[in-house]
N, C-alpha and C positions, 0 to 999 in steps of 0.2 A: 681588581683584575681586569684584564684588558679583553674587551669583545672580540668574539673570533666570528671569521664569517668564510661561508660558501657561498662562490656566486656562478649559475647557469645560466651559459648564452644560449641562445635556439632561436632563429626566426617563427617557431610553428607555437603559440602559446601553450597546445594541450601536452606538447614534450616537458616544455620547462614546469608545467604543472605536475605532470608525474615524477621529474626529475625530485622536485622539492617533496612533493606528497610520500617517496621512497624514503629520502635521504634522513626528514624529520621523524617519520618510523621508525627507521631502525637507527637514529645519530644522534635520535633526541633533542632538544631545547637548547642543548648547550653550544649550539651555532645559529648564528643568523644566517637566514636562507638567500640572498637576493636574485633576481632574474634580469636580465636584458635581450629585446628581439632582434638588436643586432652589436654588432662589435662597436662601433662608436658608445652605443649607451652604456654598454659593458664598460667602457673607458671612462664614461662620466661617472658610475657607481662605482667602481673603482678608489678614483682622483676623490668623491664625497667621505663615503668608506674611511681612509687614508688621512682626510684631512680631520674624520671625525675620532682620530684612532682606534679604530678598528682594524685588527687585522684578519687581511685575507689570506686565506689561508691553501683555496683550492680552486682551479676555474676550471669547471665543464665544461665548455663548448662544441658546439656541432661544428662541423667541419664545413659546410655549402651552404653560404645565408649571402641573403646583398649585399653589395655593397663591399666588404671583404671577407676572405677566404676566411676558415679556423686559423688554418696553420701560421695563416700572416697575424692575424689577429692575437695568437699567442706568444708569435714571435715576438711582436711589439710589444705587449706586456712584459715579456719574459728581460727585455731590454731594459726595460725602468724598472720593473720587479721581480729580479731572479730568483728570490726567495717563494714565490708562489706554484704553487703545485698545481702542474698541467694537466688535465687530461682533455683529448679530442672523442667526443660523439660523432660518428656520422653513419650514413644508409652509403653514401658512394666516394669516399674520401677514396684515392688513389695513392697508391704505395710510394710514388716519388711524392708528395703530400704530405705521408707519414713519415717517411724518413724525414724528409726538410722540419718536418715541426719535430723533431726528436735531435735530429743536429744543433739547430739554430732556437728551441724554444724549450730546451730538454724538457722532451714532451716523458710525461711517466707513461701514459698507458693511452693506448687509444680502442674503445670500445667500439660495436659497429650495432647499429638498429637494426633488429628493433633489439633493445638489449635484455638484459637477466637482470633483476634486481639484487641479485647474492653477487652476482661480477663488479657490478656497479659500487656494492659497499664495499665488498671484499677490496677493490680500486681504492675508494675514496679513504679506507682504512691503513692499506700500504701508502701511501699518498701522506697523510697524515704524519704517520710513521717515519716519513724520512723527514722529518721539521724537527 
């Protein structure tokens, strides 16, 4: 059976730490968790992921980290791999932001910080769901 995996971007480590410390809670074992603190890395874990076959299956990402935005950041994924399930995290994402990452990255859902951890799964669960 082929490994499944979640991967959360965030520039801030103690986000992507809760992110994962939630998601393993209540999603259990049966996904691999990984993190990157900005979108290039997320691309390299990604491209590893993929070569290792693993499939990814979800990416959180915040929406305001260096270097580039969420929403470009998912868009460009979503180019190479539309089969992955969007969602954007952010404290200050702006509504033309969201729309763009839901046109061009079909974004599923985008949460705002500090967020709920029942929105978060209940997300990650619908998210899921449509694979």
């Amino acid at each position: 059976m082929q490994e499944k995996a979640i991967l959360c971007v965030d520039d801030e480590s103690i986000v992507l730490e809760s992110l994962v410390e939630q998601l393993e809670k209540r999603l259990g074992e049966k996904y691999i968790y990984e993190t990157a603190e900005t979108a290039e890395e997320g691309f390299e874990i990604i491209e590893e992921l993929v070569t290792d076959h693993v499939d990814v299956l979800i990416i959180v990402s915040d929406w305001l980290m260096p270097g580039m935005k969420g929403d470009e950041f998912l868009t460009k994924v979503h180019q190479k791999f539309p089969n992955i399930v969007k969602v954007m995290l952010t404290g200050q994402a702006n509504e033309e932001a969201i729309k763009r990452a839901k046109e061009s990255a079909n974004l599923h859902a985008c949460l705002f910080k500090p967020w709920i951890e029942e929105e978060l799964v209940q997300t990650i669960k619908t998210g899921l769901n449509k694979l």
